[in-house]
TIRO-2110 file (N, C-alpha, C; in Angstrom, 1 decimal):
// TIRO-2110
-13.4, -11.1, -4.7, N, 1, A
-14.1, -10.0, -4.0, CA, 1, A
-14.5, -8.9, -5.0, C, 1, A
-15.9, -8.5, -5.1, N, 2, A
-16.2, -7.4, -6.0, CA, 2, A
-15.6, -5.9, -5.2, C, 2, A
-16.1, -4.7, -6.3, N, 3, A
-15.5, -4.0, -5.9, CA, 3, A
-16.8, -3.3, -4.3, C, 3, A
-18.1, -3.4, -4.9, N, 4, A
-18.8, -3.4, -3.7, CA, 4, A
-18.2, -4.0, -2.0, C, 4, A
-18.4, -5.7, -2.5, N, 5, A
-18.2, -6.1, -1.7, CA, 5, A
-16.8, -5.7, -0.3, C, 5, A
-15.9, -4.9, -1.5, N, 6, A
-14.7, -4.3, -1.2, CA, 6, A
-15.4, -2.9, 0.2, C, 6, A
-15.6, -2.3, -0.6, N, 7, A
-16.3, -1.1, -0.3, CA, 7, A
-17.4, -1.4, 0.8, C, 7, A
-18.0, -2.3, 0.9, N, 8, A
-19.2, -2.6, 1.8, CA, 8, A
-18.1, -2.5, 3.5, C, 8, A
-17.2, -3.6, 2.9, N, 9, A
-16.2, -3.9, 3.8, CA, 9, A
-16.0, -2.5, 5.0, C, 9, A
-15.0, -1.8, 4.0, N, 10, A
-14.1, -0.9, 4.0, CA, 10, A
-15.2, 0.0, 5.0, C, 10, A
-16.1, 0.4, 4.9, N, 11, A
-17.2, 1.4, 5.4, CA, 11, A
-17.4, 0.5, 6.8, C, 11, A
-17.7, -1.2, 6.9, N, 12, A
-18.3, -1.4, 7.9, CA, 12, A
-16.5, -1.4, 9.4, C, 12, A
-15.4, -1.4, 8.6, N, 13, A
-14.5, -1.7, 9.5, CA, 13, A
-14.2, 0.1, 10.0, C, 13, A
-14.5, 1.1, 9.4, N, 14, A
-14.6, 2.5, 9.4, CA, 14, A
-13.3, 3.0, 8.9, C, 14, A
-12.6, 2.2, 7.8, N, 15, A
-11.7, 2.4, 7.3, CA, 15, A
-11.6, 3.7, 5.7, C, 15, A
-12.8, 4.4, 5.5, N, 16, A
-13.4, 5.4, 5.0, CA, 16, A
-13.4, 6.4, 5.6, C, 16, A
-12.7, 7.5, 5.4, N, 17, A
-12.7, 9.0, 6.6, CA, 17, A
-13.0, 9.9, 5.9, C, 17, A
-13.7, 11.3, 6.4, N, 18, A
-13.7, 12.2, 5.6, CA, 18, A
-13.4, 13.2, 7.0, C, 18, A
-13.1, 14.5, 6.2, N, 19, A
-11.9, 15.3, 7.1, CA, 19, A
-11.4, 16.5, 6.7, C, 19, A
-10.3, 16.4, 6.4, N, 20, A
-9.4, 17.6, 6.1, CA, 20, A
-7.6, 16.9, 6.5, C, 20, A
-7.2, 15.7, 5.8, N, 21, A
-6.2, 15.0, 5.8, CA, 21, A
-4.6, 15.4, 5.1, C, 21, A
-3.7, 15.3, 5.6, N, 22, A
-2.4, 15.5, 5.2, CA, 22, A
-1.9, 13.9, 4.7, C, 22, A
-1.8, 13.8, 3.1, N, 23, A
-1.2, 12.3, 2.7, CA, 23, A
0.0, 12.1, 3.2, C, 23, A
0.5, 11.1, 3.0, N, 24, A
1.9, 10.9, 3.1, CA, 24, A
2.6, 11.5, 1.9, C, 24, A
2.5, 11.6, 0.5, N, 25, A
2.6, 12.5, -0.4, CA, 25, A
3.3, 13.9, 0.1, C, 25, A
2.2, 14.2, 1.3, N, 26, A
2.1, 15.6, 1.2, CA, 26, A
1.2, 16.6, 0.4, C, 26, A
0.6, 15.9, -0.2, N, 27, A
-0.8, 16.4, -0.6, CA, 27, A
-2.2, 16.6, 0.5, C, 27, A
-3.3, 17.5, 0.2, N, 28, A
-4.1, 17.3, 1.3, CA, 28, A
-4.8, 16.7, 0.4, C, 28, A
-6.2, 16.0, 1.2, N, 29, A
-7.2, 15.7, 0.4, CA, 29, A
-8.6, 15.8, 1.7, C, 29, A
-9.7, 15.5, 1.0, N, 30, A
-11.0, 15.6, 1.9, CA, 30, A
-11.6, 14.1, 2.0, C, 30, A
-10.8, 13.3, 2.0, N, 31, A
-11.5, 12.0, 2.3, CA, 31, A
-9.7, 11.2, 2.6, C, 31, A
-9.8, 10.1, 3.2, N, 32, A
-8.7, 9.4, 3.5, CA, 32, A
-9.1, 7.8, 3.9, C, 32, A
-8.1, 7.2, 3.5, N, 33, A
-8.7, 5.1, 3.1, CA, 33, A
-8.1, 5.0, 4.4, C, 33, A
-8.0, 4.7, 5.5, N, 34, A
-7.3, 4.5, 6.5, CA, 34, A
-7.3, 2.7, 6.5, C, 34, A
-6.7, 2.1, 5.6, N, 35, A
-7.1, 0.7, 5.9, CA, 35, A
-6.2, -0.4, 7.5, C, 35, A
-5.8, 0.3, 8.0, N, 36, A
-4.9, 0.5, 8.8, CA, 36, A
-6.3, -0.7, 10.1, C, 36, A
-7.5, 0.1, 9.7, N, 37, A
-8.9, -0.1, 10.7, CA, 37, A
-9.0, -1.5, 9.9, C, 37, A
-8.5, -2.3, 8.7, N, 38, A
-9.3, -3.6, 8.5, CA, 38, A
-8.3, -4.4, 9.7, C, 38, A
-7.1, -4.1, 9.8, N, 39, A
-6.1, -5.1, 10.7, CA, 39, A
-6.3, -5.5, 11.9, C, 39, A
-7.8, -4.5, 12.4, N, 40, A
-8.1, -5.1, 13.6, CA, 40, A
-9.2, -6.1, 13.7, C, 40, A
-9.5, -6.6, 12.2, N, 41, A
-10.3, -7.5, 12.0, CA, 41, A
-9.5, -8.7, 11.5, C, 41, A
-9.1, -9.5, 11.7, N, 42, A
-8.1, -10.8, 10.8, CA, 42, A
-8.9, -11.4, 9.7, C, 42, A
-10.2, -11.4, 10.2, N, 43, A
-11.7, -12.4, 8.8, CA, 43, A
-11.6, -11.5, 8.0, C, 43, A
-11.8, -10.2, 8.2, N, 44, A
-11.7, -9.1, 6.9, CA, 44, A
-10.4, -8.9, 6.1, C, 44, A
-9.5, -8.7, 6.9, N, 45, A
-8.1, -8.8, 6.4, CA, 45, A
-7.6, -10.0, 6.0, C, 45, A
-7.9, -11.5, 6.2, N, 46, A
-7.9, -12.5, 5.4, CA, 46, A
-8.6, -12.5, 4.2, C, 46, A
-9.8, -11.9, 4.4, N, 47, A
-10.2, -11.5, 2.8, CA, 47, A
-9.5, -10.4, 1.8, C, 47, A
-9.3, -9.8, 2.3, N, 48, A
-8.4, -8.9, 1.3, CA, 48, A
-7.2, -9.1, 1.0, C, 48, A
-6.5, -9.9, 1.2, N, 49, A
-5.0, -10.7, 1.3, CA, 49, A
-5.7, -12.1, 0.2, C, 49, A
-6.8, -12.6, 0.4, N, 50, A
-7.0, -14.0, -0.7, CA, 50, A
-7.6, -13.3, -1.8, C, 50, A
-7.5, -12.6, -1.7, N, 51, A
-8.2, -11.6, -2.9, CA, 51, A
-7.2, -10.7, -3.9, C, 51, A
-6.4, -10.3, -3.0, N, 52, A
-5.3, -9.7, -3.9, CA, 52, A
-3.8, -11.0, -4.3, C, 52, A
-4.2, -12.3, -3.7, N, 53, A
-3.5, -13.1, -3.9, CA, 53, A
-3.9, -13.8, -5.1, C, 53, A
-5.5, -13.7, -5.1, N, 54, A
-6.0, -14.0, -6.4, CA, 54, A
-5.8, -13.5, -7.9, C, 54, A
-5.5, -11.9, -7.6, N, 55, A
-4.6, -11.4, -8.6, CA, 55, A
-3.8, -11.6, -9.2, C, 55, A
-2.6, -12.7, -8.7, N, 56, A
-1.8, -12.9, -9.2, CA, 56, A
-1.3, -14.1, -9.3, C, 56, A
-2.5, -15.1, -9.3, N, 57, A
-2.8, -16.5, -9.4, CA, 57, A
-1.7, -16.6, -10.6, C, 57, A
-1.8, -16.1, -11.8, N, 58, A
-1.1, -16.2, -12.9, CA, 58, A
0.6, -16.1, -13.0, C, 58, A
1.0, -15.5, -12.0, N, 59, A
2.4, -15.3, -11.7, CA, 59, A
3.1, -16.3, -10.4, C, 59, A
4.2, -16.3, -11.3, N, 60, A
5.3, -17.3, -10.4, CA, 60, A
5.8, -16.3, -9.3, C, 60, A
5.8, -16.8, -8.1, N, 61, A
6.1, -16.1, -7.1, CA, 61, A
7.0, -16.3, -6.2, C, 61, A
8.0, -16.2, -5.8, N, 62, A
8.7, -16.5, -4.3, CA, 62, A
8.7, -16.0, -3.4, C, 62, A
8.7, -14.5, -3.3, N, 63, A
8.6, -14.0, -2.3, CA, 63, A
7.3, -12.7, -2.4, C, 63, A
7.1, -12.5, -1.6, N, 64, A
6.4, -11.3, -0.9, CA, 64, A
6.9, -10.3, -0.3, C, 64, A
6.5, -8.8, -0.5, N, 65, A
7.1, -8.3, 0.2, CA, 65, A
6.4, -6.7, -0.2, C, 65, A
6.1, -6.3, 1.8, N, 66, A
5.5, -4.7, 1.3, CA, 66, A
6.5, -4.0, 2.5, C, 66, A
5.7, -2.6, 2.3, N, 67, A
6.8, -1.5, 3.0, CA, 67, A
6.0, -1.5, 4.2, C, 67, A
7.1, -1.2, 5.7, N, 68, A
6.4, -1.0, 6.8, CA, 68, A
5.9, 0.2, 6.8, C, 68, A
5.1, 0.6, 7.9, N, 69, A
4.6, -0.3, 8.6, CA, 69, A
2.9, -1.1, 8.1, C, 69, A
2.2, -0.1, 7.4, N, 70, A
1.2, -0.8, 6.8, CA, 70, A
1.4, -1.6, 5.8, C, 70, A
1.9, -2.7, 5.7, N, 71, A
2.5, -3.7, 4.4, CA, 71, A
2.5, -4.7, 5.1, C, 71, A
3.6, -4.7, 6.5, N, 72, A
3.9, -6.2, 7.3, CA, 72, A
2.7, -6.9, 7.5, C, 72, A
1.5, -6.9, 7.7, N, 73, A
0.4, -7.7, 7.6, CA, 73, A
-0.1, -8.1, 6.5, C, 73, A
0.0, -7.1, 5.7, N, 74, A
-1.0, -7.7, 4.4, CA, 74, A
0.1, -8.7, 4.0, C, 74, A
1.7, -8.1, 3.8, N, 75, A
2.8, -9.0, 3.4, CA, 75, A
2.7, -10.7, 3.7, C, 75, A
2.5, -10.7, 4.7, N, 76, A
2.4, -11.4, 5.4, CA, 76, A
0.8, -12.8, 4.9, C, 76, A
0.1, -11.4, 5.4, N, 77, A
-1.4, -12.2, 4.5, CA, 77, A
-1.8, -12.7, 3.3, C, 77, A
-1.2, -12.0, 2.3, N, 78, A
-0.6, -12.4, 0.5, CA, 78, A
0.4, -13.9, 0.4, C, 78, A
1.2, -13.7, 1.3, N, 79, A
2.3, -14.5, 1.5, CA, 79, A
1.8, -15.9, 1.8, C, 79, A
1.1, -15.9, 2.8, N, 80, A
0.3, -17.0, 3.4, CA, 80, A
-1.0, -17.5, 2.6, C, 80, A
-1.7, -16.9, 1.4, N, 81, A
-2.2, -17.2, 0.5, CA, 81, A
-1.6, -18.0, -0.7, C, 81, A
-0.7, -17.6, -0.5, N, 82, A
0.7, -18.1, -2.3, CA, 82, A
1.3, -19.1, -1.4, C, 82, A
1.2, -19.4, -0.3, N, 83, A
2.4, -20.3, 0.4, CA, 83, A
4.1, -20.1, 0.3, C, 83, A
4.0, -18.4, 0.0, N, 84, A
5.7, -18.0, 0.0, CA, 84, A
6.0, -17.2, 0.9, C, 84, A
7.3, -17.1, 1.2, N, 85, A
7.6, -16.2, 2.4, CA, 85, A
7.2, -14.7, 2.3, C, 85, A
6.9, -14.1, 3.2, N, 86, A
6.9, -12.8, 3.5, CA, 86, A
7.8, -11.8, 4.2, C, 86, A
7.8, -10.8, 3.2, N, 87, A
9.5, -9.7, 4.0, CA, 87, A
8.4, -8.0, 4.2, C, 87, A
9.6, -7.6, 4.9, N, 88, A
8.9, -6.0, 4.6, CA, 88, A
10.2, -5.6, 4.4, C, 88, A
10.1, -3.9, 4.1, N, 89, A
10.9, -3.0, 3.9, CA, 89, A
10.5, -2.4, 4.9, C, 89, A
12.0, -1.2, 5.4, N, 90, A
11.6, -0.3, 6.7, CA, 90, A
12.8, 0.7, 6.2, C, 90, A
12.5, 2.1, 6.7, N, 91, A
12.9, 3.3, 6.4, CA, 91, A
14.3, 3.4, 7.6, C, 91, A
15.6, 3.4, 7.7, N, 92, A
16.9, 3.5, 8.2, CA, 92, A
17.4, 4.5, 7.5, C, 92, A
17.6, 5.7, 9.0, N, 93, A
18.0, 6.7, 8.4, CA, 93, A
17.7, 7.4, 7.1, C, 93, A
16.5, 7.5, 7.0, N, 94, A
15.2, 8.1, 6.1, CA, 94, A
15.2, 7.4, 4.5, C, 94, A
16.2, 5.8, 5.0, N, 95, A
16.0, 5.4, 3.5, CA, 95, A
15.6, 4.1, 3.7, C, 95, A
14.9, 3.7, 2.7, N, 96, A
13.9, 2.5, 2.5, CA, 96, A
15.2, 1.3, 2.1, C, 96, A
15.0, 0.1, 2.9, N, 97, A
16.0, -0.6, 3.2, CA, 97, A
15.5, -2.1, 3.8, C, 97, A
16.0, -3.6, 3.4, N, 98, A
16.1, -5.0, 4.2, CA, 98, A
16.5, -4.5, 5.2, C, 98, A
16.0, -4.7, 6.2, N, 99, A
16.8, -5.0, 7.6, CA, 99, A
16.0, -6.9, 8.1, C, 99, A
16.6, -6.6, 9.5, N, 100, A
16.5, -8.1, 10.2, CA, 100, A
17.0, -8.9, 9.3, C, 100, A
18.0, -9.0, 8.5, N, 101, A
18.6, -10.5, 8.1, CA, 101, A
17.6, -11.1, 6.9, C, 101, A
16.5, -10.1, 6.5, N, 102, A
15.5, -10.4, 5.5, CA, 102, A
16.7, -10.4, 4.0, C, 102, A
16.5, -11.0, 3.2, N, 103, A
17.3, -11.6, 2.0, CA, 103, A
16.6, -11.6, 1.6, C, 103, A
16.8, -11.2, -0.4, N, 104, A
16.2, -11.8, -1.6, CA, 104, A
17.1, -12.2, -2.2, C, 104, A
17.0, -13.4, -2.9, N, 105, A
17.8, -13.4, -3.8, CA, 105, A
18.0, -13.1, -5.2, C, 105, A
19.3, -13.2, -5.8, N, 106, A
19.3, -12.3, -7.4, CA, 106, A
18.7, -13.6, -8.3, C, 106, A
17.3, -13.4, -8.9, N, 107, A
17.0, -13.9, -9.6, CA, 107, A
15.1, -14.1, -9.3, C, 107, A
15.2, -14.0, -7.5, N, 108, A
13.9, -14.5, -7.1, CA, 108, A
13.1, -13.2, -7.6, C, 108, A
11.6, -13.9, -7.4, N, 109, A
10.4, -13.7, -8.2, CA, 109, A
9.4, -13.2, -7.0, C, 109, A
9.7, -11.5, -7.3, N, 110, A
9.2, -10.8, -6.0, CA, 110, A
7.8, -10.1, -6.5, C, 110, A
6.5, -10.5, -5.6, N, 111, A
5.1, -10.0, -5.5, CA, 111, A
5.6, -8.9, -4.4, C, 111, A
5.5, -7.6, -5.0, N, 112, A
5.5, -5.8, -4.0, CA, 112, A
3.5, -6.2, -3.8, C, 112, A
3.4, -5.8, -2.3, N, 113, A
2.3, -5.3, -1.8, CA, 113, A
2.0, -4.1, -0.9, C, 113, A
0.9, -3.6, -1.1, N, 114, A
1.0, -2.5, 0.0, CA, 114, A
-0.9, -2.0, 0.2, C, 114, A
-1.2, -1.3, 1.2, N, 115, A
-2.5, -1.8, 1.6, CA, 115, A
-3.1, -0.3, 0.4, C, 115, A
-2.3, 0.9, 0.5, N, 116, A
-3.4, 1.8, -0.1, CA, 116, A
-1.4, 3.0, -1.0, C, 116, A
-2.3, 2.9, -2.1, N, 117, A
-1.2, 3.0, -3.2, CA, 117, A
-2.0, 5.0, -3.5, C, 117, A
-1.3, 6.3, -3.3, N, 118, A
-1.7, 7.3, -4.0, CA, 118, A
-0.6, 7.9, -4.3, C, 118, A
0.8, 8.3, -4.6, N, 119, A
1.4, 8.2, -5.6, CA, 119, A
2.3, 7.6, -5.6, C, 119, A
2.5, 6.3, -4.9, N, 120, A
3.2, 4.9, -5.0, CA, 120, A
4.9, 5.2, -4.4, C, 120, A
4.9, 6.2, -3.6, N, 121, A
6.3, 6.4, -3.3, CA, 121, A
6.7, 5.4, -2.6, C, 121, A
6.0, 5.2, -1.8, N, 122, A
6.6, 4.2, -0.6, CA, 122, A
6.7, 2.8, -1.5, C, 122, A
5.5, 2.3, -2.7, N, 123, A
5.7, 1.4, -3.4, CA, 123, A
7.2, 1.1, -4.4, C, 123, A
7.3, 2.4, -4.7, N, 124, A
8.8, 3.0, -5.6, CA, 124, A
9.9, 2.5, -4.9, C, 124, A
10.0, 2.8, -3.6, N, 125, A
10.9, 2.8, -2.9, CA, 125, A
11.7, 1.4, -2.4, C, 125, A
10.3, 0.3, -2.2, N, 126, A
10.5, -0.8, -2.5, CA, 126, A
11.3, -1.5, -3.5, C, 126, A
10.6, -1.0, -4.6, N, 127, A
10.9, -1.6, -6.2, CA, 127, A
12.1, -1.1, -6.1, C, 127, A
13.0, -0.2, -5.7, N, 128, A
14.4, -0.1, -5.7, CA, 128, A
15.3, -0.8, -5.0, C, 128, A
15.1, -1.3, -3.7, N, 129, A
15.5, -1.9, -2.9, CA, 129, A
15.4, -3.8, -3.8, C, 129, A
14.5, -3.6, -4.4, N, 130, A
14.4, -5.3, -4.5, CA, 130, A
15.4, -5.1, -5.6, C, 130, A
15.0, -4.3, -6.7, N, 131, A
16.7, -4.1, -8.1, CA, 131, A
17.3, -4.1, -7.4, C, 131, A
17.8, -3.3, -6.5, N, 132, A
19.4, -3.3, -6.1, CA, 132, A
19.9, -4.3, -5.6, C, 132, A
19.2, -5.6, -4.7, N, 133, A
19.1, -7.0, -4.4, CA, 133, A
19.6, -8.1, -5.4, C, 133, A
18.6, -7.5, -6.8, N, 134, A
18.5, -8.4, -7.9, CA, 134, A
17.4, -9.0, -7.7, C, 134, A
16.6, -9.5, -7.3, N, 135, A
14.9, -9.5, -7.2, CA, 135, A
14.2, -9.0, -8.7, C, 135, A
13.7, -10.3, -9.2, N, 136, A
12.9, -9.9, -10.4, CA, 136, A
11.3, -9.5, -10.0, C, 136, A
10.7, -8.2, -10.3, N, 137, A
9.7, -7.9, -9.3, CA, 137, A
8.3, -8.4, -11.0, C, 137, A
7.2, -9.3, -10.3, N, 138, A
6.5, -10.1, -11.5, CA, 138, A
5.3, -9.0, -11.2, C, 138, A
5.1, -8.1, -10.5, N, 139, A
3.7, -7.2, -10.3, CA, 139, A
4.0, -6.7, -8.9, C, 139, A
2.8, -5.6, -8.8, N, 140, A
2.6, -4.8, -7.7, CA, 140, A
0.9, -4.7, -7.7, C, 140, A
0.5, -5.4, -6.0, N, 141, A
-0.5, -5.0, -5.9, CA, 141, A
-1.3, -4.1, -5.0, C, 141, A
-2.2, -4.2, -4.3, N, 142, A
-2.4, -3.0, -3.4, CA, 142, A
-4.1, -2.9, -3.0, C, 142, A
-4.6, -2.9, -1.6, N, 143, A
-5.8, -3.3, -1.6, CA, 143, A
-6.6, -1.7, -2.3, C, 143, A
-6.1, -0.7, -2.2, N, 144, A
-7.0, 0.5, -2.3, CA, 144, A
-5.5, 1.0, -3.5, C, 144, A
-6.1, 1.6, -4.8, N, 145, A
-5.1, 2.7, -5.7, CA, 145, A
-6.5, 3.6, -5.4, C, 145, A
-5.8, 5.0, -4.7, N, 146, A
-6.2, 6.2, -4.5, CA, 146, A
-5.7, 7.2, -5.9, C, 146, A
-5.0, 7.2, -6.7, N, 147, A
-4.2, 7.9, -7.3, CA, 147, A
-5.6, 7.8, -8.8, C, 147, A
-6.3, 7.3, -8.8, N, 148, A
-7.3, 6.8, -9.9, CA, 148, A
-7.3, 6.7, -11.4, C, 148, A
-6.0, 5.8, -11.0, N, 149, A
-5.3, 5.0, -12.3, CA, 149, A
-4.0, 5.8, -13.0, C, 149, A
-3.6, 6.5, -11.4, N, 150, A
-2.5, 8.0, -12.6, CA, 150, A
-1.2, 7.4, -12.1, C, 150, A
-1.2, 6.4, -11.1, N, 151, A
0.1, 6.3, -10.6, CA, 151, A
0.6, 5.6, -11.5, C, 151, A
2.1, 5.7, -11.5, N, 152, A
2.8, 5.1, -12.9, CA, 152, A
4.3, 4.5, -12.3, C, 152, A
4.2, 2.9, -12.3, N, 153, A
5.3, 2.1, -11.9, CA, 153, A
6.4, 2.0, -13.0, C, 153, A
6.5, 2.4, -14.1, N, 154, A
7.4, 2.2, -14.8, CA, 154, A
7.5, 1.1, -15.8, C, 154, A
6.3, 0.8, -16.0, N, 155, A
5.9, -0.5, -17.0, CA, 155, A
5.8, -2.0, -16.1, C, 155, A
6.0, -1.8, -14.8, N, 156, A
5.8, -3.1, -14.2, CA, 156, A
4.2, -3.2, -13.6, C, 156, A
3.4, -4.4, -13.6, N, 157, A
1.8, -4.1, -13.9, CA, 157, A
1.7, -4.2, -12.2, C, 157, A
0.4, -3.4, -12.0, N, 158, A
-0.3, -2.6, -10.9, CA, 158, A
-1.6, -3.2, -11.1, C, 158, A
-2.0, -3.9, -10.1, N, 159, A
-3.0, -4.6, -10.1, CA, 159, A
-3.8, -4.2, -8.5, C, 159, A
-4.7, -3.6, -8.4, N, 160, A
-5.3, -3.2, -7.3, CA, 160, A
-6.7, -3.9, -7.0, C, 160, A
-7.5, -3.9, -5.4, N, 161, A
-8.5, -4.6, -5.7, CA, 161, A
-9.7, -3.2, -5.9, C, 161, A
-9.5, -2.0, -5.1, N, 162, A
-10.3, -1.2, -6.0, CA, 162, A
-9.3, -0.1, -6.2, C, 162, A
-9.9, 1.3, -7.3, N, 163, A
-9.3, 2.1, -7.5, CA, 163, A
-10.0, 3.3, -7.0, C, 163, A
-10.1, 4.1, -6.4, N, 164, A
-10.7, 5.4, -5.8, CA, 164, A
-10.5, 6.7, -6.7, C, 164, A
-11.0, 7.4, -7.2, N, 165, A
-10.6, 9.2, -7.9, CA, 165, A
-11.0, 9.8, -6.6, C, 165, A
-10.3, 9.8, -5.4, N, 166, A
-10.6, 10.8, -4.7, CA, 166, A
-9.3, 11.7, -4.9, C, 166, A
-10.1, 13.5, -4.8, N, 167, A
-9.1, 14.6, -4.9, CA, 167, A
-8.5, 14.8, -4.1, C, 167, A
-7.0, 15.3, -4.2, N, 168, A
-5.6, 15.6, -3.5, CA, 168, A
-5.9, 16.9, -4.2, C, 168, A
-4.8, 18.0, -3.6, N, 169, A
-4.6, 19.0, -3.6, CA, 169, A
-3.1, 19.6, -3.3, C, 169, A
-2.3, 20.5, -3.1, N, 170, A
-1.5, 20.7, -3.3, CA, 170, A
-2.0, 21.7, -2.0, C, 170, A
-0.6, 21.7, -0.9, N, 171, A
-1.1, 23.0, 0.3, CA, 171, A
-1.6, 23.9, 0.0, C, 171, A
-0.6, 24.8, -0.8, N, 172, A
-1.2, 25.8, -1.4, CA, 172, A
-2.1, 26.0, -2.4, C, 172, A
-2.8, 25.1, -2.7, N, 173, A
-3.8, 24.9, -3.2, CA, 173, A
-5.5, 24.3, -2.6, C, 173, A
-5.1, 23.9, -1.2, N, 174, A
-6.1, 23.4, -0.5, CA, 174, A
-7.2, 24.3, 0.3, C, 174, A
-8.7, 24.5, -0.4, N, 175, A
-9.5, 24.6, -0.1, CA, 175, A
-10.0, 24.7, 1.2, C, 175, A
-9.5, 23.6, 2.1, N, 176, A
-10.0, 23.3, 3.3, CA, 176, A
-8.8, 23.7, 4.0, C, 176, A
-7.6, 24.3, 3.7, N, 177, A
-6.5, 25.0, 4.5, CA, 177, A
-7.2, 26.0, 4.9, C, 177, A
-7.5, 27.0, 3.3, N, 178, A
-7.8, 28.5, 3.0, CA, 178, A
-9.1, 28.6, 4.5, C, 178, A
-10.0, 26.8, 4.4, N, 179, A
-11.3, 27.8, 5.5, CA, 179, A
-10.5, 27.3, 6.7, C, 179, A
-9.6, 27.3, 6.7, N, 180, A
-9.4, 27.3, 7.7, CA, 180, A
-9.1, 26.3, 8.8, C, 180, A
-9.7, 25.0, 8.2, N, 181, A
-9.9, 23.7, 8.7, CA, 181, A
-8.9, 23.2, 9.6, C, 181, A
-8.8, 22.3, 10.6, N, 182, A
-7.7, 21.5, 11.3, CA, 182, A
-7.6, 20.4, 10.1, C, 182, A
-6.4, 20.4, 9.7, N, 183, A
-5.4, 19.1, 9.4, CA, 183, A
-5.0, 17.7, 10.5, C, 183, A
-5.3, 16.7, 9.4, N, 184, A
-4.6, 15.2, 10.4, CA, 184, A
-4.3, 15.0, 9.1, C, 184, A
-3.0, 14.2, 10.3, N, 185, A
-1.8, 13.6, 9.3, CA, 185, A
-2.0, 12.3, 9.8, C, 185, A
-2.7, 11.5, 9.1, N, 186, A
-3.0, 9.7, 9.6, CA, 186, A
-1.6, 9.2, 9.4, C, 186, A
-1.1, 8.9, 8.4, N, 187, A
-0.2, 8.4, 7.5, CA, 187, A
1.3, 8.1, 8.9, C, 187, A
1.7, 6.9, 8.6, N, 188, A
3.0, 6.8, 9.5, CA, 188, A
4.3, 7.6, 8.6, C, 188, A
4.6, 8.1, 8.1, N, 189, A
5.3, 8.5, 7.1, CA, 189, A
6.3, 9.9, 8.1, C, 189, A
5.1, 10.0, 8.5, N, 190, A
5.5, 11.7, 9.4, CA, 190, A
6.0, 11.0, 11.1, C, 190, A
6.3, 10.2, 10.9, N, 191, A
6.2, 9.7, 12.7, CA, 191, A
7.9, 9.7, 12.6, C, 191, A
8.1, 10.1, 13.6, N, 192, A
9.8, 10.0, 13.8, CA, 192, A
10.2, 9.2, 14.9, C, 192, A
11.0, 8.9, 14.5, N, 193, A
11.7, 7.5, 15.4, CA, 193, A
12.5, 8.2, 16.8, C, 193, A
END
């Protein structure tokens, strides 16, 4: 998939917002990737899952595995591309953690996915749970990097299908606070159990 064809996508599923947004970060910004809107399409989101699977044609893989809640489908859809199982991660007691009896094992050969990457925490968060497993992690991919090219995994390669430079801001630094604007917080990050 080109990066157009990416983008053509992304605009027709209305997965493209402009606003006055609170990230998950905690940063604000004036635009937000809500890819959350391709999942109610399965033909579009089968295309974005054979596409970022195509990324990593080059690597040996066993398992799959992104962070809930926006991860368990793509995980899933990556997974079912490579013909290897699919896991997520989920937040217990505000820390990122296997549950349901999901296993990796010490040695397997783990593809991290996640739909929209801007400063990779929730990706981070992953990548520690699969070390502490023993999970050798062979890449990280991600259908949207928002961060535009600044996020930094630590030497393990970040392969996205597009990369966006949209601006974040810092609260006290947000433009669209100062006029005054209403804030949305899309992001599941902020949802409490």
């Amino acid at each position: 998939m080109t990066r157009d064809e990416t983008i053509t996508i992304l605009k027709e599923v209305g997965a493209l917002l402009e606003g006055h947004f609170q990230l998950s970060s905690g940063r604000h910004s004036n635009a937000y990737v809500q890819c959350a809107q391709i999942l109610q399409y399965p033909w579009q989101l089968d295309k974005f899952c054979n596409a970022l699977a195509e990324k990593f044609a080059d690597r040996e893989v066993d398992v799959v595995i992104a962070p809930a809640m926006g991860g368990v489908l793509i995980s899933n859809g990556v997974g079912r591309a490579l013909k290897k199982r699919a896991l997520f991660t989920e937040r217990e007691n505000g820390q990122m953690t296997l549950r349901r009896n999901f296993h990796i094992e010490s040695g397997e050969k783990v593809l991290i996915v996640e739909d929209v990457v801007t400063t990779g925490k929730s990706v981070k968060e992953v990548v520690e749970v699969v070390r502490r497993v023993g999970g050798e992690i062979v890449g990280i991919g991600s259908f949207i990097d928002r961060s535009g090219g600044q996020v930094d995994f630590s030497g393990l390669e970040f392969r996205p299908l597009v990369t966006f430079e949209l601006e974040t801001y810092l609260p006290e630094e947000c433009p669209m606070c100062r006029a005054g604007e209403v804030i949305t917080k899309p992001g599941t990050r902020f949802i409490k159990a």
